[in-house]
C-alpha positions in Angstrom: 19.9 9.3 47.3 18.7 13.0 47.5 15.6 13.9 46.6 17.2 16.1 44.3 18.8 13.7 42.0 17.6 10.7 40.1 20.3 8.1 38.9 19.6 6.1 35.7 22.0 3.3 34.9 22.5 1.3 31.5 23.3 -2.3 31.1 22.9 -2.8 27.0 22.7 -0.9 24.1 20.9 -3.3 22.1 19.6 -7.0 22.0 22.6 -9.3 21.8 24.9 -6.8 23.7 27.1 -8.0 26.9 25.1 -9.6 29.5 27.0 -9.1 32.1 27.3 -5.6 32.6 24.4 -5.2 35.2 25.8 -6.5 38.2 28.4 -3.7 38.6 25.7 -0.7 37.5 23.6 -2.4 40.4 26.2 -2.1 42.9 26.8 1.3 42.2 23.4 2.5 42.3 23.2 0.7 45.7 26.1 2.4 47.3 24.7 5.7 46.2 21.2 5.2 47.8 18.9 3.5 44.8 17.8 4.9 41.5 16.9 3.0 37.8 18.3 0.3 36.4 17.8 0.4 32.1 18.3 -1.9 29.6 17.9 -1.0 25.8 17.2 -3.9 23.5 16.1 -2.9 20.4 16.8 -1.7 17.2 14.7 -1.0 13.9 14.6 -4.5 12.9 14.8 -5.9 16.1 11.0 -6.0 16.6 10.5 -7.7 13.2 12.2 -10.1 14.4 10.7 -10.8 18.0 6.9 -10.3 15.9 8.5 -13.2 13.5 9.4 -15.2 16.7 6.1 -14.7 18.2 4.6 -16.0 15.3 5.9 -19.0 15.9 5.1 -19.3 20.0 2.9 -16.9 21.3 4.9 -16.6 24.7 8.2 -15.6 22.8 9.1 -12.9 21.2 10.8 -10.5 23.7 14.1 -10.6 24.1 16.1 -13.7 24.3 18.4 -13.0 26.6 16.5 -11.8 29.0 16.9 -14.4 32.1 20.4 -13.9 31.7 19.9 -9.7 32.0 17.8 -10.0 34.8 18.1 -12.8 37.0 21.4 -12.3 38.3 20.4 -8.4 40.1 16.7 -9.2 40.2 17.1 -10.1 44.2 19.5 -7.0 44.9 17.0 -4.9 43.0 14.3 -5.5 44.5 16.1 -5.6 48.0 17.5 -2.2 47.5 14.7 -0.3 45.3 16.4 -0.4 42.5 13.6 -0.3 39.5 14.1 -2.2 36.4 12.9 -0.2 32.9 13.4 -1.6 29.9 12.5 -1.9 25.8 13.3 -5.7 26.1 9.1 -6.7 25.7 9.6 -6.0 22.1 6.6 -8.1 20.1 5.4 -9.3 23.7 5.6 -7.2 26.6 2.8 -9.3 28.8 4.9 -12.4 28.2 8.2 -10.4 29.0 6.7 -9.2 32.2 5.2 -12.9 33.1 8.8 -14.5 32.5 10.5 -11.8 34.9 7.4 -13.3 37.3 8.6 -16.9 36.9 12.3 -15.4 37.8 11.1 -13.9 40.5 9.1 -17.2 42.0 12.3 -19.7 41.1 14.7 -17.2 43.4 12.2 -17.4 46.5 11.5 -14.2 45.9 7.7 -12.0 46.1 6.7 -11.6 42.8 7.4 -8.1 42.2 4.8 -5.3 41.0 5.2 -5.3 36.8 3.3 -2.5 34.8 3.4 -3.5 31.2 3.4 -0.3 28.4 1.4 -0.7 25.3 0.0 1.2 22.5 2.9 0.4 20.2 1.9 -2.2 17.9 0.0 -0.6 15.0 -2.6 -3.2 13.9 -5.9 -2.1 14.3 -7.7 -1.1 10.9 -7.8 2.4 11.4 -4.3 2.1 11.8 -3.3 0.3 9.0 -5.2 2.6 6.5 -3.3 5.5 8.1 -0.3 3.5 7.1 -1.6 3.5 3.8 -2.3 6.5 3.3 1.4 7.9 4.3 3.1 5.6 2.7 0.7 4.8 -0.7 0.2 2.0 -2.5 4.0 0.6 -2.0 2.4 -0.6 1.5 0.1 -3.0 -0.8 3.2 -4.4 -2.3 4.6 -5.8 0.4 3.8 -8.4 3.3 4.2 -6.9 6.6 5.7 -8.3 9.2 5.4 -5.9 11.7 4.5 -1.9 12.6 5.6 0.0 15.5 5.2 3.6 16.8 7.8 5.1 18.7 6.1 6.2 22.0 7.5 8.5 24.9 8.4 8.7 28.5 4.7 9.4 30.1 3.6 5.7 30.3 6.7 4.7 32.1 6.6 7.5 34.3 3.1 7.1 35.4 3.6 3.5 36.0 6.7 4.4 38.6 4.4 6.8 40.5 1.9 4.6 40.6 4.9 1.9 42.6 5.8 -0.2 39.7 9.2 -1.8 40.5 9.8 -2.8 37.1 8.4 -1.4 33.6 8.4 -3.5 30.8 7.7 -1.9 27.5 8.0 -2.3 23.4 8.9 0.0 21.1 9.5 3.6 23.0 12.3 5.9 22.3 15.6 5.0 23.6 15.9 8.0 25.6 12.8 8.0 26.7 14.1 4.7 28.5 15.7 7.6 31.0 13.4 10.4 30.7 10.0 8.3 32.0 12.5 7.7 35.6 13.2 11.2 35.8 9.9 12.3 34.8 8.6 9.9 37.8 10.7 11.1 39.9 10.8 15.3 39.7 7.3 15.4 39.1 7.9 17.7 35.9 4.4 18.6 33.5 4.5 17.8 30.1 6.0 21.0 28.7 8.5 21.2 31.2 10.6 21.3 27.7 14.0 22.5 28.5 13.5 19.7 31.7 12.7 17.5 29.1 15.1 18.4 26.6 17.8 18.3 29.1 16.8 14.8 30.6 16.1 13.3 27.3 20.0 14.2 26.3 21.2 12.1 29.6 19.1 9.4 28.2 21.1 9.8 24.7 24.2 9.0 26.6 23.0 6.0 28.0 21.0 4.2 25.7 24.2 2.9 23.4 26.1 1.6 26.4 29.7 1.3 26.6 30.4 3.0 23.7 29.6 6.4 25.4 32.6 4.5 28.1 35.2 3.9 25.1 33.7 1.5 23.0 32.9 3.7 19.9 35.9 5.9 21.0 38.6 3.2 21.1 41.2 3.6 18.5 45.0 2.2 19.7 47.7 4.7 19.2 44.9 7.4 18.3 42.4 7.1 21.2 43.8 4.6 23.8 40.9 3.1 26.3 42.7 1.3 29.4 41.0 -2.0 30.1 38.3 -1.9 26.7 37.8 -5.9 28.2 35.7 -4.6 30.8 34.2 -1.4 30.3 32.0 -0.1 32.1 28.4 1.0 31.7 27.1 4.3 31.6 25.3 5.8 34.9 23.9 9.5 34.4 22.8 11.7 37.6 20.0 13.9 36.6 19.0 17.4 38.5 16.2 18.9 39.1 16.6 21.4 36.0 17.3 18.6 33.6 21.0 18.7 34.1 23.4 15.7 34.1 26.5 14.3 34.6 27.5 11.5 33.2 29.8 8.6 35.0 30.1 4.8 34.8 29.7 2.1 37.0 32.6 1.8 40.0 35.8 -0.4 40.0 35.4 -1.0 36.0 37.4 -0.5 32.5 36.9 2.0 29.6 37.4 5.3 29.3 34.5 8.1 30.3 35.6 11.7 29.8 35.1 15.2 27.9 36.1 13.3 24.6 34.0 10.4 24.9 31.1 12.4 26.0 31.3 14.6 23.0 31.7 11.7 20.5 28.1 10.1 22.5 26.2 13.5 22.7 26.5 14.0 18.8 25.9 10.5 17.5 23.0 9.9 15.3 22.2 13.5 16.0 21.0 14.7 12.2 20.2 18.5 13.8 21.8 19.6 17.0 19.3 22.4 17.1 16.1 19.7 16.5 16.8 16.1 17.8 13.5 15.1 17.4 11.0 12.9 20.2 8.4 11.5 21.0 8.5 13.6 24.4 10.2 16.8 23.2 12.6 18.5 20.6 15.9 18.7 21.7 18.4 21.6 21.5 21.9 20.7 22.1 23.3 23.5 19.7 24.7 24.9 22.9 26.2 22.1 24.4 29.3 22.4 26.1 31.0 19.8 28.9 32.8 20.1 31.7 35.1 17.7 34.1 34.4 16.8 37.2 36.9 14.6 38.0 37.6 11.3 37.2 35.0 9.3 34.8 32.7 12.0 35.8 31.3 14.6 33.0 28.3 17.4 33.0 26.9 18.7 30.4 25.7 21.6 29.8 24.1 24.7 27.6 21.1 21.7 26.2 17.4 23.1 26.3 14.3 21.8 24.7 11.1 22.7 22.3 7.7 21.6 22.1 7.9 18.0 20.8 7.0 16.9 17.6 3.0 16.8 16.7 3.6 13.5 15.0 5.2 9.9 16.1 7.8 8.1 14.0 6.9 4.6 12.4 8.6 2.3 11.2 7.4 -0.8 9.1 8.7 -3.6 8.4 8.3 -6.4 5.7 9.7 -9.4 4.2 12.5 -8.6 1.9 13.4 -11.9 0.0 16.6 -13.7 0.4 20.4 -12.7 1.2 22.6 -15.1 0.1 26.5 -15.0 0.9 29.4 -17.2 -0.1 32.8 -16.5 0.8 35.7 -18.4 -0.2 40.0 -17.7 0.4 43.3 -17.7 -1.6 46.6 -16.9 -0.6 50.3 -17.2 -1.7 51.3 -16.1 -5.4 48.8 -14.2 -7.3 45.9 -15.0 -4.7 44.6 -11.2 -5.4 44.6 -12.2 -9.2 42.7 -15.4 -8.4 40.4 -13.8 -6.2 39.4 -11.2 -8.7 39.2 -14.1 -11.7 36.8 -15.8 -9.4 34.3 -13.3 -8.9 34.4 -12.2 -12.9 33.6 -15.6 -13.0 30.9 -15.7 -10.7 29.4 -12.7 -12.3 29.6 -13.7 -16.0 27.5 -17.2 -14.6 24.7 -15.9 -13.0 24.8 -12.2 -15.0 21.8 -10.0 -14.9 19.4 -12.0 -13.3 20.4 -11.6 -10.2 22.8 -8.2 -9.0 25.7 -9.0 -6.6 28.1 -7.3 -4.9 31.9 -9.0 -4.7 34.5 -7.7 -1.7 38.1 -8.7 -1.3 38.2 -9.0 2.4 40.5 -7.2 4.4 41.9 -5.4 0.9 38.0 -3.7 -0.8 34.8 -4.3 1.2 33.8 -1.7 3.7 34.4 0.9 0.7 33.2 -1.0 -2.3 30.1 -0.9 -3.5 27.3 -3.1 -4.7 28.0 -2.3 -8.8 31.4 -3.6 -8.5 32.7 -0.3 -9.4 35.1 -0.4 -6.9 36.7 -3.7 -7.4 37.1 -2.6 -11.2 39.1 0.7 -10.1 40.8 -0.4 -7.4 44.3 -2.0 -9.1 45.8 -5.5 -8.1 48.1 -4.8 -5.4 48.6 -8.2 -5.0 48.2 -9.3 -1.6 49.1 -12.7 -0.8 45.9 -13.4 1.7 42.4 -12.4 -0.2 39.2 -14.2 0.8 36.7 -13.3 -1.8 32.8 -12.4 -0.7 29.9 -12.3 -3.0 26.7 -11.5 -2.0 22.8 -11.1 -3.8 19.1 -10.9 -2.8 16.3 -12.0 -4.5 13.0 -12.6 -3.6 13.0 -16.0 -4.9 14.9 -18.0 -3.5 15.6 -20.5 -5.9 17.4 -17.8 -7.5 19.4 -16.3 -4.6 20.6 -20.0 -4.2 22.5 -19.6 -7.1 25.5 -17.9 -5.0 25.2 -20.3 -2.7 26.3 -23.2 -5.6 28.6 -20.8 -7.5 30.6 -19.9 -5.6 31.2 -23.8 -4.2 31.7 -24.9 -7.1 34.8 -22.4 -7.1 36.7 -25.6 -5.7 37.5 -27.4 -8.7 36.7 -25.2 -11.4 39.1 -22.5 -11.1 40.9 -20.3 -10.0 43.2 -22.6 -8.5 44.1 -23.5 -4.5 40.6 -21.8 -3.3 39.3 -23.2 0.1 37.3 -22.4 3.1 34.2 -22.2 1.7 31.3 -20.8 3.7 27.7 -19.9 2.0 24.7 -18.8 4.0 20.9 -18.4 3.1 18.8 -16.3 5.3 15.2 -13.9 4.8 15.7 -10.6 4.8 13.9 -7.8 6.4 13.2 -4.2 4.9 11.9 -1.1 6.2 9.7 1.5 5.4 9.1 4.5 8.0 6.6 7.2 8.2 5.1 9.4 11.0 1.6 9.3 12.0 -0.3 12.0 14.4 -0.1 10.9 18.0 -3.6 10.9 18.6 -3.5 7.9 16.2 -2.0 5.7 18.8 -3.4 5.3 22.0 -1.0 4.5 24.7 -1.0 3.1 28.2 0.1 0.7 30.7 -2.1 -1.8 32.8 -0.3 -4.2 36.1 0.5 -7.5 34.9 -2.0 -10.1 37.0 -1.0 -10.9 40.3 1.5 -9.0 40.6 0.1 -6.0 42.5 -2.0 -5.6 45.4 
């Protein structure tokens, strides 16, 4: 690979996506001469949960599926150069990093050098009253489950100069995922901010996936995508300036063009002109694509800004109990029925505990929790309804309620209702916030043993 072009390739989008993707982005990278292998594996909630499962074993609480991410391209990356960077430490980086050891030791193979990002976790008292102070006296409210700072690329990328083959973080900024390889590899200084604005955008392409490759775009007869089985993975060739073309991994499905591209560069964007990071402020108001050829797309016209003086936090905290309850109708009047049974359901359990009632496959998407929706929207009689009501409450006694209502639906009216399905689970809210960045102290140490 030339010197003056990093590759960066994607294998998830998120914890629970396709494990399977990797082995196709590794091949790739190989035949073009090495580069990064990514995986992104969290979302905002996602940490609550690993900090939950933590709780409960100290050596969990990254992500689950990571032996079945890894394992199967630990050996060719490590044969080939190809460095592994990813979120999926979540709650517990070291113990991440220590499993991807164990991998490493069961396939015969050295154990590799691991650098292990922290800084994340907000939980030292200076900290939490900071917290408290941005986000007042609703934080005393509430019991926290966990609190995370978003940080940037810098850790990552010192830990690849300094010959980590595989970076295992927490909480950083998707795009940063990308940007700390590139940043590695072109040597660029901190305020290198159209370099940084550029590289964090080919980061933004990557860090959802396959739906930058179809997924998101797919719509049949609208937006065909040949093959949407087996799409492939996103692989983004970064330039010296910050520039990038985006492709996807060799001999796979999906769909990667100007159209897709477009549909990726803009999502979750709330300002073109200010996408904000933890590494810069990116400026894609001038974005404009071009085609390469086939499955391969550059983009152009992005710059970048100083980077925000603050991080982004986000907090999260036991929400009480969602319960759910769905049950079916279908033949004559089974819209009627399914209507009668959720007036009934609501005149039972009334104001003590707010619920929200869809009609499945006829009013849920676009209803609304008031039940406005199901009261405006007229019986069109459709012969196949199944009927979902849903409430949270923090005690759970009283979310239970739902649970028993709406099974008890089987013999006291409306008639021929079946399939019943209820399900109790904690919930998890979210408060967010941004702190100054001096507040969290960042860094990255070797995991033991595995460095000389």
């Amino acid at each position: 690979m030339p010197d003056s072009i990093c590759l960066v390739g994607c294998a998830t989008g998120f914890s629970g996506d396709r494990t399977d993707g990797a082995p196709a982005v590794v091949r790739t990278l190989i035949a073009r001469g090495g580069g990064t292998l990514i995986f992104e594996t969290l979302a905002e909630r996602t940490l609550a949960l690993a900090q939950l499962a933590r709780g409960q074993n100290p050596e969990a609480g990254y992500e689950p599926l990571l032996d079945e991410l890894v394992a199967p391209v630990l050996a060719d990356c490590l044969r080939h150069g190809i460095r592994i960077v990813s979120n999926f430490g979540a709650a517990n980086p070291p113990a991440a990093a220590r499993r991807i050891a164990e991998l490493a030791r069961q396939q015969g193979l050295p154990v590799p050098r691991i650098a292990v990002v922290h800084g994340d976790q907000l939980d030292s008292p200076a900290q939490r009253a900071l917290l408290r102070e941005r986000l007042g006296p609703r934080l005393d409210e509430v019991d926290v489950v966990s609190a995370n700072a978003y940080l940037g690329a810098t850790d990552i990328a010192e830990a690849l100069r300094a010959g980590a083959q595989i970076v295992v973080a927490g909480r950083v900024a998707d795009p940063s995922l990308t940007l700390g390889p590139a940043l590695a590899h072109f040597n660029w200084p901190a305020d290198a901010w159209p370099e940084l604005g550029r590289a964090t955008m080919a980061g933004h392409m990557l860090e959802c996936g396959t739906q930058v490759s179809g997924g998101y775009f797919a719509v049949p007869g609208l937006k065909d995508v040949p093959d949407l089985h087996d799409a492939g993975f996103p692989i983004a060739e970064i330039h010296a300036d910050g520039s990038f073309v985006i492709g996807k991994a060799d001999a796979t499905g999906g769909r990667l063009d100007a159209l897709t591209v477009k549909e990726q560069l803009l999502y979750e964007v709330h300002d073109p002109a200010r996408y904000l990071t933890p590494d810069v402020t990116a400026d894609l108001s001038g974005a404009h694509v071009e085609t390469l050829g086939a499955e391969r797309v550059a983009v152009h016209g992005i710059t970048g800004h100083a980077r925000p003086a603050e991080l982004k936090v986000n907090v999260c905290y036991h929400g009480g109990w969602l319960a759910e309850a769905e049950i079916s109708y279908a033949g004559v009047q089974a819209e009627a029925r399914a209507r009668l049974a959720a007036d009934m359901v609501g005149r039972r359990i009334g104001a003590a505990l707010p619920l929200r009632f869809d009609l499945i496959g006829a009013l849920s998407i676009l209803g609304d929790d008031a039940g406005r929706g199901l009261a405006s929207e007229p019986d069109r009689q459709r012969r196949d309804v199944r009927l979902r009501v849903a409430g949270e409450h923090a005690d759970r006694k009283v979310a239970e309620r739902v649970l028993r209502e709406v099974t008890a639906l089987y013999t006291c009216g409306p008639a021929g209702g079946g399939g019943v399905r209820t399900s109790l689970r904690p919930r998890l809210n979210m408060m967010s916030c941004t702190i100054p960045r001096e507040a969290v102290p960042s860094g990255w140490r070797w995991l033991e043993d595995s460095h000389d």
